[in-house]
N, C-alpha and C positions, 0 to 999 in steps of 0.2 A: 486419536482413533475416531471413525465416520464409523456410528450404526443409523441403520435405517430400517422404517416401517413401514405398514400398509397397513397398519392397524391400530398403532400405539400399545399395541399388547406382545407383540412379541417383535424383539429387535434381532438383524441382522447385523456384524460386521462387516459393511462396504469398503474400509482402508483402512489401512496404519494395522497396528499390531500391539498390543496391550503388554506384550514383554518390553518394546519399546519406551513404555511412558509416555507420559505426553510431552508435546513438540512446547518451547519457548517460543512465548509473542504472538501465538496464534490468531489470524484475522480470516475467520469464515465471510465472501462478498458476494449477496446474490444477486448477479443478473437476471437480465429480461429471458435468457434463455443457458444463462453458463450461472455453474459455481464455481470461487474459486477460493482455494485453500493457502492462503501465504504461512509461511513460519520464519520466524528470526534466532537463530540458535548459531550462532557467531556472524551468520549470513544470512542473504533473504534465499527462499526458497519457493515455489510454487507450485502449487498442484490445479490442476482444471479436470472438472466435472460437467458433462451436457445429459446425466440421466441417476445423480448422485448414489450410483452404483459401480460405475467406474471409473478411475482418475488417472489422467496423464502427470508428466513432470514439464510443464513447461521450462524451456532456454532461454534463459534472462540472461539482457545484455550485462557484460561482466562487472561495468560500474552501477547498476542497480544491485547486483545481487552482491556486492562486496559493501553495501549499507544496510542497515539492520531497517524491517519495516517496522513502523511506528502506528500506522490507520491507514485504512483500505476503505474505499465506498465503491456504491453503483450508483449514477444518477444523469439525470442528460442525454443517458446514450453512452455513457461512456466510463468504464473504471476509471480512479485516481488513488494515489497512493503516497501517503512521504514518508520519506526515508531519514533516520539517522546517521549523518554523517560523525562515525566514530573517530576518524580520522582528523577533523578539523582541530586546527593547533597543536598540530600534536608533528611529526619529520617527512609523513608521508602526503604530501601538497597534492598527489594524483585526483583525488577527489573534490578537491577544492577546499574551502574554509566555511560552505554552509549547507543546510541539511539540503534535502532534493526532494522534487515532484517528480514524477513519472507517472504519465496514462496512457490506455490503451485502450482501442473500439471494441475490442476481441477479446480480455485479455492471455492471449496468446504475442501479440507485435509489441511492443513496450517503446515510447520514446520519452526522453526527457526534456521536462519543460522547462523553458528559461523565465525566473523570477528575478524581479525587480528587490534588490536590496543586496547590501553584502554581510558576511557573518551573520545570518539569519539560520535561526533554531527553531523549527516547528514544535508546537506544542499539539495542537487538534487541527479535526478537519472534520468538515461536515457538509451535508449537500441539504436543499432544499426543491423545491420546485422552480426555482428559476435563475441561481447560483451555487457556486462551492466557494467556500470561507476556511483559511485555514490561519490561526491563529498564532502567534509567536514575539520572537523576538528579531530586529535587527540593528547589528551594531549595538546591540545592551537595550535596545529599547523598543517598548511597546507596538508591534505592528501588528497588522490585519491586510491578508492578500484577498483578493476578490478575483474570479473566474466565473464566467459565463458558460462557456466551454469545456472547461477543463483543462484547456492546454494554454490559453492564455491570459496571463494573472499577470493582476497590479496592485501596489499597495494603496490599502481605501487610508488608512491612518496609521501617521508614526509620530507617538506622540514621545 
């Protein structure tokens, strides 16, 4: 559930519903001009806000939103997002065999980014002032992805 103020003294309900409970996985990401609200509760899910008083359902492409999200940012210009591929090793090969990025200028347009490595499991992801770093595993061992952009990552070390 989103309450909002104008004062910090008295809150408004903006979304969700308090009969509901709260959503699993929740990742609040502020943009330069959007918010938006993911949830992972067997799927990913989205919500976008331009005045966080009222929220759309954004339409994720269906192999985003058939991965559970993991970290959300804003930075660059640009959302980034990874995902857990629940799927990997396990009969349904449709998703592949490792987690996913996905970002958007909007986030409303969503595309998925191609990384360097295979059987790779995201741990974190964090942005800076002049990269995004997202941490993990591949093939069982120690790596680190490096992007400039957002959308185009390579591994700085696999040790």
């Amino acid at each position: 559930m989103i309450w909002t103020s104008t004062n910090g003294d008295r809150w408004t309900p903006a979304w969700g519903s308090a009969a509901n409970g709260s959503i699993a996985g929740e990742q609040l990401v502020v943009g330069t001009t959007d918010l938006l609200l993911f949830n992972d509760d067997e799927s990913t899910g989205l919500w976008r806000s331009t005045d966080p008083l009222s929220w759309e359902k954004v339409q994720l492409p269906s192999d985003m939103a058939s991965l559970g999200v993991t970290k959300a940012v804003w930075g660059l210009g640009i959302f980034v997002a990874i995902l857990k591929n629940k799927y990997a090793g396990g009969p349904n090969t449709a998703y592949g065999e490792s987690d996913a990025i996905w970002s958007s200028p909007n986030g409303i347009t969503w595309t998925r980014d191609s990384v360097i490595g295979s059987r790779a499991v995201f741990a974190s992801l964090r942005v800076d002032s002049k990269e995004f770093v997202v941490r993990g595993t591949a093939d069982g061992s120690p790596a680190v992805w490096l992007s400039l952009d957002g959308t185009t990552w390579m591994i700085e070390k696999h040790a």
